[in-house]
C-alpha positions as CSV (number, residue, x, y, z in Angstrom):
1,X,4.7,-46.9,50.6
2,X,4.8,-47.2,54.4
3,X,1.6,-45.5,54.9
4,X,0.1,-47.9,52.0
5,X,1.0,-50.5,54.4
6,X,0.1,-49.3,57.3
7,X,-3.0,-48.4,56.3
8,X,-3.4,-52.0,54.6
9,X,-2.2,-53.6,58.1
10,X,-4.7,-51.4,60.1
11,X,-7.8,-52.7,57.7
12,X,-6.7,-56.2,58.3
13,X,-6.6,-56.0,61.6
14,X,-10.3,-54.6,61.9
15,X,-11.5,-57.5,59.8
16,X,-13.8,-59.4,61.9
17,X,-11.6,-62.8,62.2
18,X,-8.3,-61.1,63.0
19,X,-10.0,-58.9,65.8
20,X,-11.4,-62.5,67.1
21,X,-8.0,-63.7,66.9
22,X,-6.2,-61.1,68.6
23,X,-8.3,-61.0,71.4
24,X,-8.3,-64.5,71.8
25,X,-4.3,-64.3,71.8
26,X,-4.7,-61.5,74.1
27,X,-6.4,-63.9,76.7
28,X,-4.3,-66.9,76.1
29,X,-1.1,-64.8,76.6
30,X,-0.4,-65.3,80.3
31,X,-1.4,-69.1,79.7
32,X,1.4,-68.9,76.8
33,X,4.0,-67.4,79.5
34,X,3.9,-69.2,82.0
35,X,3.6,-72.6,80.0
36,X,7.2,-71.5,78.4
37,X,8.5,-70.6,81.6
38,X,8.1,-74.2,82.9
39,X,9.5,-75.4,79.4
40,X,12.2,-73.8,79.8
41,X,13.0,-75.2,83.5
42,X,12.2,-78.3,82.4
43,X,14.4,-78.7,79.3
44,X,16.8,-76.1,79.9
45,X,17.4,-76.3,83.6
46,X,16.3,-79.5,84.7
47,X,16.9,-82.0,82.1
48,X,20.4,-84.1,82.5
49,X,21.1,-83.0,78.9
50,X,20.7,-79.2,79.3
51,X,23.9,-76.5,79.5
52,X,22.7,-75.1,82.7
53,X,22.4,-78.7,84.5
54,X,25.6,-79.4,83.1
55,X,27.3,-75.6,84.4
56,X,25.8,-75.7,87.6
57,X,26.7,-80.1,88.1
58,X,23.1,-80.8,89.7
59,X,23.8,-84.6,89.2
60,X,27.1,-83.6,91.9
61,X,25.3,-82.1,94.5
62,X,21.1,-81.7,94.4
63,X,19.6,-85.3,95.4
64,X,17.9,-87.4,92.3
65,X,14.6,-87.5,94.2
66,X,14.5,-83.4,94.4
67,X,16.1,-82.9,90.4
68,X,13.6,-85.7,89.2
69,X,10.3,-84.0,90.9
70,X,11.6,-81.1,89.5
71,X,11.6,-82.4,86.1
72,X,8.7,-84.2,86.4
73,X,6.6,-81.7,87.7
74,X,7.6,-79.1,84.8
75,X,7.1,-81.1,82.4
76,X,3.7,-82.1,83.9
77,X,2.6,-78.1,83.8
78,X,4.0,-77.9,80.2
79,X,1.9,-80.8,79.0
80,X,-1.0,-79.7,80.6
81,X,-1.0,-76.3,79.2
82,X,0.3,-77.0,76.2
83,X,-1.5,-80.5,75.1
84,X,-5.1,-79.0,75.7
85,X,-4.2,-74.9,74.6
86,X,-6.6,-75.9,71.6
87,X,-9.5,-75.8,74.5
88,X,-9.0,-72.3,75.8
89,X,-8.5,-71.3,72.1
90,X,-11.8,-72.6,70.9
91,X,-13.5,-71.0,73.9
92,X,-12.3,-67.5,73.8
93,X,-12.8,-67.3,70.0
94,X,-16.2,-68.4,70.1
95,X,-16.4,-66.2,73.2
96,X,-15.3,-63.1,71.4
97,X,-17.0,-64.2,68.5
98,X,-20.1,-63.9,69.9
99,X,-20.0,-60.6,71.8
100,X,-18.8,-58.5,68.2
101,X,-22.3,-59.7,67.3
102,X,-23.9,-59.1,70.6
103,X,-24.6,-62.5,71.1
104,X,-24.3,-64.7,74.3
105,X,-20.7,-65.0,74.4
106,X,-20.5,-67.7,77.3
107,X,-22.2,-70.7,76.1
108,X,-21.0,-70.0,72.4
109,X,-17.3,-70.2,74.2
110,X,-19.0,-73.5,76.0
111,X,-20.3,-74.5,72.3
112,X,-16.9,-74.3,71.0
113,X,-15.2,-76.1,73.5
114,X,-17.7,-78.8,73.0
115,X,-17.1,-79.0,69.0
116,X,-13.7,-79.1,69.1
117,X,-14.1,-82.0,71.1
118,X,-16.2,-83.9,69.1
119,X,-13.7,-83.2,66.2
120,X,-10.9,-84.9,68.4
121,X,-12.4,-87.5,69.3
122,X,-11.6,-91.2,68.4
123,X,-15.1,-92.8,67.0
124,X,-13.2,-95.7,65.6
125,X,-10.4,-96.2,68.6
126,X,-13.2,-96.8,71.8
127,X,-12.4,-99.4,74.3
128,X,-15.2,-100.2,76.9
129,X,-16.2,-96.6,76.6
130,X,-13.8,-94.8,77.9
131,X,-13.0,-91.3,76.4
132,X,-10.5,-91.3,73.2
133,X,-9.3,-88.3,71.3
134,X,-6.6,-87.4,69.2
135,X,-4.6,-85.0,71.4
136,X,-3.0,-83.5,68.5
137,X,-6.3,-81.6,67.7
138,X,-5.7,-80.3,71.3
139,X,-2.3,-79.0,71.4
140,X,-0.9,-75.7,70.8
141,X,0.5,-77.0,67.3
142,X,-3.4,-77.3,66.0
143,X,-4.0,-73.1,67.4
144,X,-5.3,-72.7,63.9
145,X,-7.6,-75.2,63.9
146,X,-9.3,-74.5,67.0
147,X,-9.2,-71.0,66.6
148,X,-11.4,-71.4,63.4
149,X,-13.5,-74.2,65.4
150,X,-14.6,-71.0,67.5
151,X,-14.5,-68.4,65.1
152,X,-17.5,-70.6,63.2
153,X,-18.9,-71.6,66.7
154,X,-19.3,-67.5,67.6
155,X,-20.8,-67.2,63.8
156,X,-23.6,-70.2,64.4
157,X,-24.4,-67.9,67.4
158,X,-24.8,-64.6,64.9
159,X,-27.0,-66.6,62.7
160,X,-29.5,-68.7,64.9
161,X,-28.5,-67.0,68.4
162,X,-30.9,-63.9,70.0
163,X,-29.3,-60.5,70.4
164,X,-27.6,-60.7,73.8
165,X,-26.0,-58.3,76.2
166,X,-24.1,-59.1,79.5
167,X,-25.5,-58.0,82.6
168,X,-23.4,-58.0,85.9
169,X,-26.4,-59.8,87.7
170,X,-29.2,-61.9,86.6
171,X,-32.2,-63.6,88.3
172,X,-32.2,-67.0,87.8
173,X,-35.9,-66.7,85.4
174,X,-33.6,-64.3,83.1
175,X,-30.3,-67.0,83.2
176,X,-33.6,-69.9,82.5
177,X,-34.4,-67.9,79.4
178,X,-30.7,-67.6,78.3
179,X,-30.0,-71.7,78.2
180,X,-33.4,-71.6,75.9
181,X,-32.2,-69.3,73.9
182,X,-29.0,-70.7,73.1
183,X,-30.6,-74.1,72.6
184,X,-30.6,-73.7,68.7
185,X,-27.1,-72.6,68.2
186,X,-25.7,-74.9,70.4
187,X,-27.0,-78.1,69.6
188,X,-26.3,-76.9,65.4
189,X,-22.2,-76.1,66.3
190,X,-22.5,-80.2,68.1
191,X,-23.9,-81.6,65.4
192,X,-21.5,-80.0,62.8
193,X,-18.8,-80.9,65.3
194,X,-20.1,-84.3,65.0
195,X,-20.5,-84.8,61.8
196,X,-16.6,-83.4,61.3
197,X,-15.4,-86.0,64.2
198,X,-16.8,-89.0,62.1
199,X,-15.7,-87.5,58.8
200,X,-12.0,-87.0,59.9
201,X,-12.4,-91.0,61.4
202,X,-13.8,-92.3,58.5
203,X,-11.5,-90.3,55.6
204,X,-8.6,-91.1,57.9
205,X,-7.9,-87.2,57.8
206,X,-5.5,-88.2,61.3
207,X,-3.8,-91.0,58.6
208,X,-3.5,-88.5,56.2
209,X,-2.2,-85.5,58.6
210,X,0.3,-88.3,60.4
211,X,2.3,-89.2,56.7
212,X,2.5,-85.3,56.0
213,X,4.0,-84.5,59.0
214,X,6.1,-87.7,59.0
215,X,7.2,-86.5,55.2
216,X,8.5,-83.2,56.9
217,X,10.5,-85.3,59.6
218,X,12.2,-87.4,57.2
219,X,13.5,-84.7,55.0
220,X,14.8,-82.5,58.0
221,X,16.7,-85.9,58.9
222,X,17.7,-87.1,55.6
223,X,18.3,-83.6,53.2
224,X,21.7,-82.2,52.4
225,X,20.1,-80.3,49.3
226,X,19.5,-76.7,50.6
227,X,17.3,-76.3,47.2
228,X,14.9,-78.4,48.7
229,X,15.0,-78.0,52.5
230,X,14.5,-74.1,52.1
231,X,11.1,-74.4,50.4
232,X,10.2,-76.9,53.0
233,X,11.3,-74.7,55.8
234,X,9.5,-71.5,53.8
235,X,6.5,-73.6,54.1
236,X,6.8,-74.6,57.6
237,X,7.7,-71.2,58.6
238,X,4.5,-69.8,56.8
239,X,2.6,-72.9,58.6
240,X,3.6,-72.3,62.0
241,X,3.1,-68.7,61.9
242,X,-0.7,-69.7,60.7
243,X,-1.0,-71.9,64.1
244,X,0.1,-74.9,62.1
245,X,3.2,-75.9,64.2
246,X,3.3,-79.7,63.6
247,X,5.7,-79.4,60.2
248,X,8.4,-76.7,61.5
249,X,8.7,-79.3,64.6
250,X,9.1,-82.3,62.5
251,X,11.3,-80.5,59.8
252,X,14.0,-79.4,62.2
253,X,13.6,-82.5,65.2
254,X,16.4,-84.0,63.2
255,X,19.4,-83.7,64.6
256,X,21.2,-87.5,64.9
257,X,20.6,-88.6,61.3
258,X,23.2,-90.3,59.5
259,X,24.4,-87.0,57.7
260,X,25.0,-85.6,61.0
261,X,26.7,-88.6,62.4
262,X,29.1,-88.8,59.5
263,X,30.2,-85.2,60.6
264,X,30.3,-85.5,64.1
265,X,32.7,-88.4,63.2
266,X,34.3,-86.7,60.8
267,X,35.0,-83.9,63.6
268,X,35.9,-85.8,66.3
269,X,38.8,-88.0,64.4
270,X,40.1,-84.8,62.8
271,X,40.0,-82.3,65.8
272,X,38.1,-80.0,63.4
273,X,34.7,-79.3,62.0
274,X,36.2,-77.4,59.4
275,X,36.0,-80.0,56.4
276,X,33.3,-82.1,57.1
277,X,32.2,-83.9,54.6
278,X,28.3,-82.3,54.8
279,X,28.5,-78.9,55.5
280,X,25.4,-77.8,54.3
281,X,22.9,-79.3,56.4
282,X,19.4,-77.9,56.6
283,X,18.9,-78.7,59.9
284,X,22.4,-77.8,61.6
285,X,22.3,-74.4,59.2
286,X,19.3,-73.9,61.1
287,X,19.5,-74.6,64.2
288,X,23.0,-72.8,64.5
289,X,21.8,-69.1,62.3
290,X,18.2,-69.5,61.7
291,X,16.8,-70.1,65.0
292,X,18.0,-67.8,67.6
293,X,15.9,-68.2,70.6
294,X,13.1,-70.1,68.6
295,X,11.9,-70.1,65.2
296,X,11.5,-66.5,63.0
297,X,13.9,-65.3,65.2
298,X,12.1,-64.8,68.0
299,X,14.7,-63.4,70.4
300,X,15.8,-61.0,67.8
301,X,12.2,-59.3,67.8
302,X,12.3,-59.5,72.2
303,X,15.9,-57.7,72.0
304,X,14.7,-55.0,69.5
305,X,11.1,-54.4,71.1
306,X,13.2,-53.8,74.8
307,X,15.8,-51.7,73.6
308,X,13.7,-48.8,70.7
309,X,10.0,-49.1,72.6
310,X,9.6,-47.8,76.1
311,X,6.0,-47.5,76.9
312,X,3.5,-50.0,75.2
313,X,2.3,-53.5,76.8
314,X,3.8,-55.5,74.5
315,X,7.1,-54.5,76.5
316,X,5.8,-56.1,79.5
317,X,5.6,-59.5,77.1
318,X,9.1,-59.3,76.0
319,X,10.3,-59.2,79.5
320,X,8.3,-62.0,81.0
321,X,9.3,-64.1,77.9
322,X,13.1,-63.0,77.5
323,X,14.3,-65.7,79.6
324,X,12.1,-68.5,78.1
325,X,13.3,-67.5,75.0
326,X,16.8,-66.7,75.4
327,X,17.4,-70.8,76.3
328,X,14.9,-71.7,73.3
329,X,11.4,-71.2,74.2
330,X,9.6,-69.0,72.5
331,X,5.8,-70.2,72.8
332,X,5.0,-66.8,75.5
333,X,6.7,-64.5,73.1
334,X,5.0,-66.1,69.5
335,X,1.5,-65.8,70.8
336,X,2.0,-63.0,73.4
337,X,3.4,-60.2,71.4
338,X,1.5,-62.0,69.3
339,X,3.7,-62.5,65.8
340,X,1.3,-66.1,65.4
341,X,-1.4,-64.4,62.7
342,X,0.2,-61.1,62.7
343,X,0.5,-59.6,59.0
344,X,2.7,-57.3,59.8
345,X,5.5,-59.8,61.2
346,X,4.7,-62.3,58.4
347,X,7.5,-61.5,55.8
348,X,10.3,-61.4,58.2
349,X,9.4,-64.0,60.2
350,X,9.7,-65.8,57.2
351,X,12.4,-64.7,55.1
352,X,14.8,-63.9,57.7
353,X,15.8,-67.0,59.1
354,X,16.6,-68.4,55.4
355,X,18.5,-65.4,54.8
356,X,20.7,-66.1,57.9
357,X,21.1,-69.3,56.5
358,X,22.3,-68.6,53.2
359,X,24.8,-66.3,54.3
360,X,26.1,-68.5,56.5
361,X,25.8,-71.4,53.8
362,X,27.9,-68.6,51.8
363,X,30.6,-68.4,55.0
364,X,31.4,-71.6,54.7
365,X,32.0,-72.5,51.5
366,X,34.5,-69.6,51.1
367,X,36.1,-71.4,54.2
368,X,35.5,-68.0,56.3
369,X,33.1,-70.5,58.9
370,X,33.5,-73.8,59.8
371,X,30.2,-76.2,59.6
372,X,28.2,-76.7,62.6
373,X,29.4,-81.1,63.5
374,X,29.6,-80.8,67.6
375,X,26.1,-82.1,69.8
376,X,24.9,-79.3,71.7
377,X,22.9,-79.1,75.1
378,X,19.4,-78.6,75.1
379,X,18.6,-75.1,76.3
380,X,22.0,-73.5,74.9
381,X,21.1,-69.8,74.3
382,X,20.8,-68.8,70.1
383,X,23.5,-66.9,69.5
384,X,25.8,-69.4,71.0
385,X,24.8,-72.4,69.2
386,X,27.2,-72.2,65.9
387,X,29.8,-71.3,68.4
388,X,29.4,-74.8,70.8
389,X,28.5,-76.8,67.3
390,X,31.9,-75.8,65.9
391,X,33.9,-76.4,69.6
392,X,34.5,-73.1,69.9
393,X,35.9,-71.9,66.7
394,X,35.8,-67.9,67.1
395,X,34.9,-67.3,63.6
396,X,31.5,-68.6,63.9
397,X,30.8,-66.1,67.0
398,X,31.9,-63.8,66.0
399,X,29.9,-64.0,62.6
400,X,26.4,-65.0,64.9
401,X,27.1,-61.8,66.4
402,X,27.6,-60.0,63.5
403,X,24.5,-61.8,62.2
404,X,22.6,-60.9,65.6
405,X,22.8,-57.8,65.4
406,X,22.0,-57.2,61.6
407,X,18.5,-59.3,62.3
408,X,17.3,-56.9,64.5
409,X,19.0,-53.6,62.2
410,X,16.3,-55.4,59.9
411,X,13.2,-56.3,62.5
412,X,13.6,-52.4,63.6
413,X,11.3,-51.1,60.6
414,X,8.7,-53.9,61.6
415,X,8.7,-53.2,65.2
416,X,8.1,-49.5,65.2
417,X,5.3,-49.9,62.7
418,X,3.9,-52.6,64.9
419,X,3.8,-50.4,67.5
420,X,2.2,-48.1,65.2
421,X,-0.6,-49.8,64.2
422,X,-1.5,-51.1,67.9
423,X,-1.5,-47.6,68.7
424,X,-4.1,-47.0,65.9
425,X,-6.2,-50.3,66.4
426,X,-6.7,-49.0,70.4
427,X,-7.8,-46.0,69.6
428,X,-10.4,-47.4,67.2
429,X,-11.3,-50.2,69.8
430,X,-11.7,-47.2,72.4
431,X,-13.8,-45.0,70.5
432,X,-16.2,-48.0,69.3
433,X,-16.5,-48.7,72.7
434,X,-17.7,-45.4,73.7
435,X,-14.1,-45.0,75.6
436,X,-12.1,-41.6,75.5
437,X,-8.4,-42.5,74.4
438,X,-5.9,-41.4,77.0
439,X,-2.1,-41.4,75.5
């Protein structure tokens, strides 16, 4: 059965579009680190709300002027990387696109930029023309959507494009004869990405996109039936992990809705989260088991990559993004390993996090684990979240722990095949490229 899968994982891989995306994530992986390395300083160190503001008292001692350029300048480098990752995306794929078809790879990545922003931009919303799009196209939440934007762009290029190969230098006659050639494939990828822009403005696709995200938000705020907020966090889950990341955000964003005050009421007057009144929250069963460093679980895969694989590079990744992701974000470690269109990650990424919550949902109602009531600091690292949301009730560490460390018992399997099949995919990749494979 493993080699079935293995062998099924491998052919996957090799598939034109997943070879596009990996590479593409390959590029994109130091833009991923480093934009949730400022995330994480700005929410989780400099934010007035976050546990390690709050441990170390910056209010007390570091002046407002230095803790507010701080904040402000993080979350600057975080927007910009993060609100226009769709550009690089749409580039690289097209980029890469182009090359596995011997094409020119550089204006079909200049193509694809281009499209994408035609499809973004606002043909309805123009003031005294100045420049209008819809940033959510943009962002990293919409990786899919760009990703495929330059995925077609790179195939428009295999169709009407000339047969291409790179040369270190070229005379400026030969680089003449390159813009001609591309001519055809690039103005067909604008005009599609034209004709998408005014379709998505005059469909109200954006309209249409806004209400089913909204839908998402309102049941992560408003749901006590775990019947229903599982499927919607299966769903989510499955989304995100496409490069949809809009619904997983909105589902679980929720966390002062009127369920939640009623138990943080309830907790406070009684000294006790033990008998709230709604213990079975999606959003606080989440957030407290389901998370754990961001969403599949993402610390649980760093801890088990670092401790059972020693040499491969996506041990360098876990390392640069432990930190990020111990205090919550994850972004370096979801595209940089990458688990974001990874088959092999898929089903646990997935399944486990509602798994973590049902057992837990099972804890509590045989009174073994009080319900998650207390606010908790931005940035608070996974495994202590149930612990702080229960004010410190021993019970529910001890059972994240427990939890911990049977996550990663059951990410083991998935990590040594992953490495595995990167192992088998490189030595492919080597010999196609005329390369000897050195182990």
């Amino acid at each position: 059965m493993e080699k079935i899968i293995f062998k099924t994982i491998v052919r996957l891989r090799r598939l034109a579009f997943f070879r596009v995306a990996d590479r593409t994530l390959m590029m994109l992986m130091p833009l991923a680190v480093v934009g949730s390395i400022f995330q994480f300083l700005w929410q989780s160190v400099f934010s007035p709300t976050s546990l390690i503001s709050n441990i170390f008292y910056f209010d007390k001692w570091l002046p407002d002027h230095l803790f507010n350029a701080a904040w402000y300048s993080c979350q600057g480098v975080t927007s910009v990387i993060f609100g226009t990752f769709g550009l690089f995306t749409a580039y690289f794929s097209a980029q890469y696109t182009a090359r596995l078809y011997q094409k020119d790879a550089q204006m079909a990545g200049v193509s694809g930029m281009l499209a994408l922003l035609l499809c973004a931009y606002r043909f309805r919303d123009t003031r005294d023309f100045q420049l209008s799009f819809n940033w959510r196209f943009l962002n990293i939440n919409s990786f899919l959507f760009a990703l495929l934007i330059g995925f077609g762009t790179g195939l428009i290029f295999r169709l009407l494009g000339v047969e291409y190969h790179h040369r270190h230098t070229e005379s400026a006659q030969q680089i003449k004869q390159r813009a001609f050639d591309s001519f055809r494939p690039m103005l067909a990828t604008w005009v599609i990405g034209l004709i998408v822009g005014i379709l998505t403005s005059l469909v109200h696709v954006r309209v249409v996109a806004t209400n089913f995200y909204q839908f998402f938000q309102n049941q992560g705020q408003n749901n006590l039936n775990l019947g229903v907020f599982i499927p919607l966090l299966l769903l989510a889950l499955l989304l995100n992990w496409l490069g949809i990341g809009q619904p997983l955000a909105s589902l679980t964003a929720g966390s002062d809705s009127a369920t939640n005050v009623a138990n943080l009421n309830y907790a406070l007057t009684h000294g006790s989260s033990w008998n709230v009144p709604n213990p079975y929250i999606g959003n606080s069963l989440y957030q407290s088991y389901g998370k754990f460093g961001g969403s599949g679980l993402t610390l649980v895969l760093l801890i088990g990559i670092l401790i059972f694989i020693k040499k491969s590079s996506i041990v360098k990744v876990a390392r640069w993004s432990f930190i990020p992701t111990l205090f919550g974000s994850n972004q370096g470690a979801f595209l940089g390993i990458p688990i974001m269109l990874n088959p092999l990650f898929l089903f646990p990424y997935v399944i486990l996090p509602v798994m973590n919550m049902l057992l837990a949902a099972s804890m509590i109602a045989v009174h073994l684990v009080p319900a998650s009531a207390y606010n908790v600091l931005s940035g608070t690292p996974g495994p202590l979240v149930a612990f702080i949301a229960t004010n410190g009730t021993w019970q529910a560490l001890v059972f994240s722990m427990l939890l911990f460390a049977l996550d990663i018992l059951l990410y083991l399997p998935i990590i040594k095949m992953s490495k595995d099949v990167q192992d088998e995919i490189d030595l492919l990749n080597d010999k196609e490229a005329g390369y000897k494979h050195v182990k």
